[in-house]
Chimera marker file (.cmm) of the C-alpha trace (Angstrom):
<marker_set name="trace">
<marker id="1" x="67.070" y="120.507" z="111.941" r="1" g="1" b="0" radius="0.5"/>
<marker id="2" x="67.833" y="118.638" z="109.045" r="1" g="1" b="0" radius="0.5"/>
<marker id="3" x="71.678" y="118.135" z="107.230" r="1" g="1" b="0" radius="0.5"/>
<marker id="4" x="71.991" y="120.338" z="103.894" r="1" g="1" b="0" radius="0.5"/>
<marker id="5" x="74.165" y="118.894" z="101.332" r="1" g="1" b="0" radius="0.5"/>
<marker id="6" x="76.294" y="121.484" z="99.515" r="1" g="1" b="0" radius="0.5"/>
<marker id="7" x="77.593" y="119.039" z="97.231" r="1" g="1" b="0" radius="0.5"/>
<marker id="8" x="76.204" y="117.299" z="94.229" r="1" g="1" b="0" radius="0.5"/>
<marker id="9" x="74.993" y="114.033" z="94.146" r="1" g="1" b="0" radius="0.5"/>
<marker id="10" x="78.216" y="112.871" z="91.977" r="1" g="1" b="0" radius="0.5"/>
<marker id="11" x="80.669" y="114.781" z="94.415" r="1" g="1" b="0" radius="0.5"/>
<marker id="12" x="78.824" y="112.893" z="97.446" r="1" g="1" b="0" radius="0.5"/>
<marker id="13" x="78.071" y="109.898" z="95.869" r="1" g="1" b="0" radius="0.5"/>
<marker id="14" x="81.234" y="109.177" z="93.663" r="1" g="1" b="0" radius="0.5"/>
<marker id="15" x="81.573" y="108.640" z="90.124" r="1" g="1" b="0" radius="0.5"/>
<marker id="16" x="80.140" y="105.037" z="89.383" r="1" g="1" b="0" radius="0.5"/>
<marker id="17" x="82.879" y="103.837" z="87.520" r="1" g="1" b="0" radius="0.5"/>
<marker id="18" x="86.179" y="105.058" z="89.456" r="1" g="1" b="0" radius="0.5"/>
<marker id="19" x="84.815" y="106.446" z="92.713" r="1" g="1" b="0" radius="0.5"/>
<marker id="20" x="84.283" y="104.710" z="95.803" r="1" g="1" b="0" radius="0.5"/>
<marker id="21" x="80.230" y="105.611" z="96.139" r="1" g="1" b="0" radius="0.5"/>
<marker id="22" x="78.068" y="102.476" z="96.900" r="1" g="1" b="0" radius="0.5"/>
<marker id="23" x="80.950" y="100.090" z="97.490" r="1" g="1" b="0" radius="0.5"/>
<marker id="24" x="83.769" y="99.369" z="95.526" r="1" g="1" b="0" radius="0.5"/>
<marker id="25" x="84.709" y="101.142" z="91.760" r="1" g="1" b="0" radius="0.5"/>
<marker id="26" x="83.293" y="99.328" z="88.766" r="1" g="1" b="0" radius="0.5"/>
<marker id="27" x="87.465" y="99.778" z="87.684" r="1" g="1" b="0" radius="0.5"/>
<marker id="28" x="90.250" y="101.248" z="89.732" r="1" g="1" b="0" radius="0.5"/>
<marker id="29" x="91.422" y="104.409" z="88.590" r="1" g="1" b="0" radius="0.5"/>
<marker id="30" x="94.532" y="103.243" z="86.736" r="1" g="1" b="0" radius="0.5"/>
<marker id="31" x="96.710" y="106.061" z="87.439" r="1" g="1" b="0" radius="0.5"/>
<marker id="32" x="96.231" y="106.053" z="91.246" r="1" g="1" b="0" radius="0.5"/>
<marker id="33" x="96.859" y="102.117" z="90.718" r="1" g="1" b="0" radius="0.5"/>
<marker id="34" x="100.344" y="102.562" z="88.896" r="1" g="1" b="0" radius="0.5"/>
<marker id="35" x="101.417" y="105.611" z="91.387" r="1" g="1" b="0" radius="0.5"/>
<marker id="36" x="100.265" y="102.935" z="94.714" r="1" g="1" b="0" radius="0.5"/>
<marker id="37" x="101.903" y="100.295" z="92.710" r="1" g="1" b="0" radius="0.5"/>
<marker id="38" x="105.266" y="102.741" z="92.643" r="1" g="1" b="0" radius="0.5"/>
<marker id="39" x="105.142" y="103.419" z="95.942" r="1" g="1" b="0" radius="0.5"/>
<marker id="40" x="104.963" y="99.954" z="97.201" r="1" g="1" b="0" radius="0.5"/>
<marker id="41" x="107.675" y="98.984" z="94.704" r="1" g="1" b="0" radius="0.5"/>
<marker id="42" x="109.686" y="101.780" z="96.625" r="1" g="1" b="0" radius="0.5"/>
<marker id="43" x="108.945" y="100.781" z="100.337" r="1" g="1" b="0" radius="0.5"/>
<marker id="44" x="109.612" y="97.282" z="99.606" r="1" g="1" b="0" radius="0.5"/>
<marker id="45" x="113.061" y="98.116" z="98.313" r="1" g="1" b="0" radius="0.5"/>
<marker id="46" x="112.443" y="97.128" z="94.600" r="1" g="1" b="0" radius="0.5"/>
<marker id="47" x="114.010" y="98.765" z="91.461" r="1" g="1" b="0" radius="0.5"/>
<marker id="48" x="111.581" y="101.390" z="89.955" r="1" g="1" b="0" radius="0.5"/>
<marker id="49" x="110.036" y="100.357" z="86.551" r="1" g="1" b="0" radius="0.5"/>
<marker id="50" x="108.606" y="103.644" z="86.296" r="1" g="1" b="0" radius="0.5"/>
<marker id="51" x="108.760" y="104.569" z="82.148" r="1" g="1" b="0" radius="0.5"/>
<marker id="52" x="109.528" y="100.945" z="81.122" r="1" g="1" b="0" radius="0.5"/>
<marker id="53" x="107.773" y="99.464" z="78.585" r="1" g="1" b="0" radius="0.5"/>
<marker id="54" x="107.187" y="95.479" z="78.508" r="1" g="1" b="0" radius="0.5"/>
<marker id="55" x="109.930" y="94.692" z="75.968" r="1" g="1" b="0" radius="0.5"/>
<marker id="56" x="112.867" y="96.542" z="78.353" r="1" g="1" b="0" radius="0.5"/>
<marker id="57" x="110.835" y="94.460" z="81.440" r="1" g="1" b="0" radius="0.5"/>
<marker id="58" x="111.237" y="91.190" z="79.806" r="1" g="1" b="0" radius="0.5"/>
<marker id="59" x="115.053" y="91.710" z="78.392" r="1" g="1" b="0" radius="0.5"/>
<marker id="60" x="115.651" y="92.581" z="82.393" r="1" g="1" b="0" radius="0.5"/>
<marker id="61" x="113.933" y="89.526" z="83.217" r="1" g="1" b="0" radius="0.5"/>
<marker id="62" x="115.761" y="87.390" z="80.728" r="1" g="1" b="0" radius="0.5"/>
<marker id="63" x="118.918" y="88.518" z="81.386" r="1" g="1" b="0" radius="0.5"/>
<marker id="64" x="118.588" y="87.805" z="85.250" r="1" g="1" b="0" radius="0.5"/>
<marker id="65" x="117.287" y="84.019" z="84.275" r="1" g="1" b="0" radius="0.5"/>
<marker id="66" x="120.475" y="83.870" z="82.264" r="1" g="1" b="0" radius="0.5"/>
<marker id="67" x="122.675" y="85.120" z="84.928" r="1" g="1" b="0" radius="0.5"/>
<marker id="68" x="120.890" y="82.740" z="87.448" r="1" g="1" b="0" radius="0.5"/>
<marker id="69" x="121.515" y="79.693" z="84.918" r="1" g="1" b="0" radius="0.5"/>
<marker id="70" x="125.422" y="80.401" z="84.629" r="1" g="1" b="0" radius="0.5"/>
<marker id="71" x="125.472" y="80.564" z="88.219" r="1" g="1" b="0" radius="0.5"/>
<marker id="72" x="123.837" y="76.613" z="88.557" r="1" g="1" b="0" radius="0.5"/>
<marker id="73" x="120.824" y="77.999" z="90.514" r="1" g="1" b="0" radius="0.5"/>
<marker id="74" x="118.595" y="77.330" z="87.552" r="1" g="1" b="0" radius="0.5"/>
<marker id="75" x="118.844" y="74.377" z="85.139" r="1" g="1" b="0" radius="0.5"/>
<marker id="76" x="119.755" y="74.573" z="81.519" r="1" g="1" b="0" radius="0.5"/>
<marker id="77" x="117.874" y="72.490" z="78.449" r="1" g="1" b="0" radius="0.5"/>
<marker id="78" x="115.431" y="71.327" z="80.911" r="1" g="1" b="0" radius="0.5"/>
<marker id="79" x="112.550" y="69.354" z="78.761" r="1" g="1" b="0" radius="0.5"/>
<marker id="80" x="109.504" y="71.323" z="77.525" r="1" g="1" b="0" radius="0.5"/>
<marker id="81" x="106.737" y="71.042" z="80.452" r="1" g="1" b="0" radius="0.5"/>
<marker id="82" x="105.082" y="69.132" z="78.147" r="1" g="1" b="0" radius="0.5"/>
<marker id="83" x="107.311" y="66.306" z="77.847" r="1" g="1" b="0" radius="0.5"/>
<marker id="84" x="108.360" y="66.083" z="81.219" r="1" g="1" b="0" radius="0.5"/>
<marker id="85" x="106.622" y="63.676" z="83.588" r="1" g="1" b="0" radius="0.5"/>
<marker id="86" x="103.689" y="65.306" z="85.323" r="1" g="1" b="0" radius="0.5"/>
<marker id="87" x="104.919" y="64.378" z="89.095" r="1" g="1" b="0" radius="0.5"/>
<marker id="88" x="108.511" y="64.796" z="90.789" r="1" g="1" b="0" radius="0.5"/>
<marker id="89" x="110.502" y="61.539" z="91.465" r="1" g="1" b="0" radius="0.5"/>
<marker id="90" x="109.263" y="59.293" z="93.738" r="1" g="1" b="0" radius="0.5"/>
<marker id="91" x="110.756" y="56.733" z="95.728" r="1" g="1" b="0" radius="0.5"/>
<marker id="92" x="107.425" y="55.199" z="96.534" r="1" g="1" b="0" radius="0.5"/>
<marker id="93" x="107.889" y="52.588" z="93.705" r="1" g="1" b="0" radius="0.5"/>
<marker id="94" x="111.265" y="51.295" z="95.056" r="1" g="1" b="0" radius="0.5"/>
<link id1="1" id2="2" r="1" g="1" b="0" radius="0.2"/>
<link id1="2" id2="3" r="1" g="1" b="0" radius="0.2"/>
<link id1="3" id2="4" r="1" g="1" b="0" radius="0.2"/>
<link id1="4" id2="5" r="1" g="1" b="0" radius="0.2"/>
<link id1="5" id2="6" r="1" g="1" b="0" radius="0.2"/>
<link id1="6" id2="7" r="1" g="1" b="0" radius="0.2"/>
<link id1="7" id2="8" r="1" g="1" b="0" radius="0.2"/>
<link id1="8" id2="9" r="1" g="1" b="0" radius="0.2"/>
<link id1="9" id2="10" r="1" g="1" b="0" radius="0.2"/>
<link id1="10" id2="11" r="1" g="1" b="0" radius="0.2"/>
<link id1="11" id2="12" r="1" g="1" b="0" radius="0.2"/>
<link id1="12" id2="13" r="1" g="1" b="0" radius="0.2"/>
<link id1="13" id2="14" r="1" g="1" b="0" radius="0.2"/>
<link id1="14" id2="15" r="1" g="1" b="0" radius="0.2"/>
<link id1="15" id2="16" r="1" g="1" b="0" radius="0.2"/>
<link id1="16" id2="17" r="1" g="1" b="0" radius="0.2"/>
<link id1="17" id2="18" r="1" g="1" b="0" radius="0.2"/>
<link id1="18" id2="19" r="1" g="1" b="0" radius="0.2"/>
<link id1="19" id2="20" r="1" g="1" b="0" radius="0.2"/>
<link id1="20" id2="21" r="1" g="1" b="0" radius="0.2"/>
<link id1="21" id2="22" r="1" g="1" b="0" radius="0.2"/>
<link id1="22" id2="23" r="1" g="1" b="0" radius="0.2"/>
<link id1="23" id2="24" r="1" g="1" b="0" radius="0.2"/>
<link id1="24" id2="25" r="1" g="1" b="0" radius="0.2"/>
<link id1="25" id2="26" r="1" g="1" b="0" radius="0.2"/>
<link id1="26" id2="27" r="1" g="1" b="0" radius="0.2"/>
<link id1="27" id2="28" r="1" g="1" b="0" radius="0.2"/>
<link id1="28" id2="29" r="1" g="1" b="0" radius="0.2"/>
<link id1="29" id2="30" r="1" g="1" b="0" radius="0.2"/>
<link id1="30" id2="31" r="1" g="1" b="0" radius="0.2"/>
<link id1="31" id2="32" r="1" g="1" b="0" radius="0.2"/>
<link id1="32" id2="33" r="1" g="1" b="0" radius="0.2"/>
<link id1="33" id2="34" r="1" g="1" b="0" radius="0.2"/>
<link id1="34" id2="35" r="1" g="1" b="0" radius="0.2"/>
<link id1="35" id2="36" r="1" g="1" b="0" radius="0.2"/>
<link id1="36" id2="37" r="1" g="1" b="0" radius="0.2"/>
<link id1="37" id2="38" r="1" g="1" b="0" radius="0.2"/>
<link id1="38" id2="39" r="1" g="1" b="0" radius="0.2"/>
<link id1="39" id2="40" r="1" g="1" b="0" radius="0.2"/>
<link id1="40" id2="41" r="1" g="1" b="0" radius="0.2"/>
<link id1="41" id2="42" r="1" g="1" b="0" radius="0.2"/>
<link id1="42" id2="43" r="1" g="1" b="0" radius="0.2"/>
<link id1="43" id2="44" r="1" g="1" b="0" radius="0.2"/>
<link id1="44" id2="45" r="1" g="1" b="0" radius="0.2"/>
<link id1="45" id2="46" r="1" g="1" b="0" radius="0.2"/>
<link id1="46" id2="47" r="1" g="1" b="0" radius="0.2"/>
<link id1="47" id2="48" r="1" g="1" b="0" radius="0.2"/>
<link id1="48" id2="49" r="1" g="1" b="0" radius="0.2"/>
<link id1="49" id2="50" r="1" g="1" b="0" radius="0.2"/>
<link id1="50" id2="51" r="1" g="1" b="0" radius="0.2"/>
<link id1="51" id2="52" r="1" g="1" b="0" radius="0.2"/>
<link id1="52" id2="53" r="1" g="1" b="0" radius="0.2"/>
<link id1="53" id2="54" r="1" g="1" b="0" radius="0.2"/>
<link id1="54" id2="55" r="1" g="1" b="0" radius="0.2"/>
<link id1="55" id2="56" r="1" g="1" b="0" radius="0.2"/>
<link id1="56" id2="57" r="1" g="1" b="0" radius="0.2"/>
<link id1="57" id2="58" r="1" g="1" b="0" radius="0.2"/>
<link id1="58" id2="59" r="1" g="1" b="0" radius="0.2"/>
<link id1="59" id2="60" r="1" g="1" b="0" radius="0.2"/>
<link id1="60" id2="61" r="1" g="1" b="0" radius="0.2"/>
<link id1="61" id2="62" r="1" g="1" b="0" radius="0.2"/>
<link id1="62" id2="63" r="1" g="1" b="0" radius="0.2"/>
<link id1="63" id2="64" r="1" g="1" b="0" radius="0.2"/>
<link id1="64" id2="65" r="1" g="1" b="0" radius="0.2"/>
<link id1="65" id2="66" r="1" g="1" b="0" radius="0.2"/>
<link id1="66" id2="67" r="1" g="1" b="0" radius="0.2"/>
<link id1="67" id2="68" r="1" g="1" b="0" radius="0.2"/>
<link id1="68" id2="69" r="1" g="1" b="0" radius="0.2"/>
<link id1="69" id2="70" r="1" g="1" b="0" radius="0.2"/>
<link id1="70" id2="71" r="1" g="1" b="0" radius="0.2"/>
<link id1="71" id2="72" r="1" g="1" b="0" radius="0.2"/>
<link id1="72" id2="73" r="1" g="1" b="0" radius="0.2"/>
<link id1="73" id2="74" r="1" g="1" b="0" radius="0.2"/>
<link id1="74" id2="75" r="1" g="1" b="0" radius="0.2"/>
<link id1="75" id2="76" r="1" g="1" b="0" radius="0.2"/>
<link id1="76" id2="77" r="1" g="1" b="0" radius="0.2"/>
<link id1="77" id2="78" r="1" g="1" b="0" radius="0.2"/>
<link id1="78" id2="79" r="1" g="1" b="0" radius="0.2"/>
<link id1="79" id2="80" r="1" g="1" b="0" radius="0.2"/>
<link id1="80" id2="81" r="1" g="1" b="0" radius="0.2"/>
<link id1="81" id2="82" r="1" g="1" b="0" radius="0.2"/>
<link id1="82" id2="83" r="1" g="1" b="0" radius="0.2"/>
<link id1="83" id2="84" r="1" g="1" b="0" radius="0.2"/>
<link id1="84" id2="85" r="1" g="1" b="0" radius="0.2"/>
<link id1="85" id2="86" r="1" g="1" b="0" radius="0.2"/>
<link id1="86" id2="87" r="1" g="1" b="0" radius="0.2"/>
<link id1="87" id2="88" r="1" g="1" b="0" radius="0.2"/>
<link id1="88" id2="89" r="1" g="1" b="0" radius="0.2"/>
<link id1="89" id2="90" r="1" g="1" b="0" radius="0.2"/>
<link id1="90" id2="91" r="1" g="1" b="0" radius="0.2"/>
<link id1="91" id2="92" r="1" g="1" b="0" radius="0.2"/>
<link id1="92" id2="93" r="1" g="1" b="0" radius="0.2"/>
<link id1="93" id2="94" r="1" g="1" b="0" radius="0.2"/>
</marker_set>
């Protein structure tokens, strides 16, 4: 007695780009990826960025680098990377 499939090929199979048939999804399904993304954020203990857009991320950001500078855990008017030395200070040469 053989199995009967009730289901199309697509519903068993999965759609090619977004479902999980044959391995894993050409691209994630960006919703689920933002609401999984949420929910992590959450269980971790991490403010939700839910409805903010980049520029309100990056003014968040920035302000907590500034507040970090004033308190002396981050330097101020350090040199560009690219005129800084490419190694930290040795003492090897001493």
């Amino acid at each position: 007695m053989g199995h009967h499939h009730h289901k199309s090929n697509k519903a068993v199979e999965g759609d090619p780009d977004d479902g999980h048939g044959r391995g894993m999804p050409r691209r994630p399904d960006q919703r689920q990826a933002e609401r999984r993304t949420e929910e992590d954020r959450r269980e971790a203990g991490l403010p939700d960025d839910a409805g903010k857009d980049d520029a309100t991320r990056y003014a968040e950001e920035r302000a907590e680098v500034e507040r970090e500078a004033d308190r002396g855990d981050l330097p101020r008017n350090a040199a560009s990377r690219k005129n800084r030395t490419p190694f930290p200070p040795s003492d090897y040469e001493e």
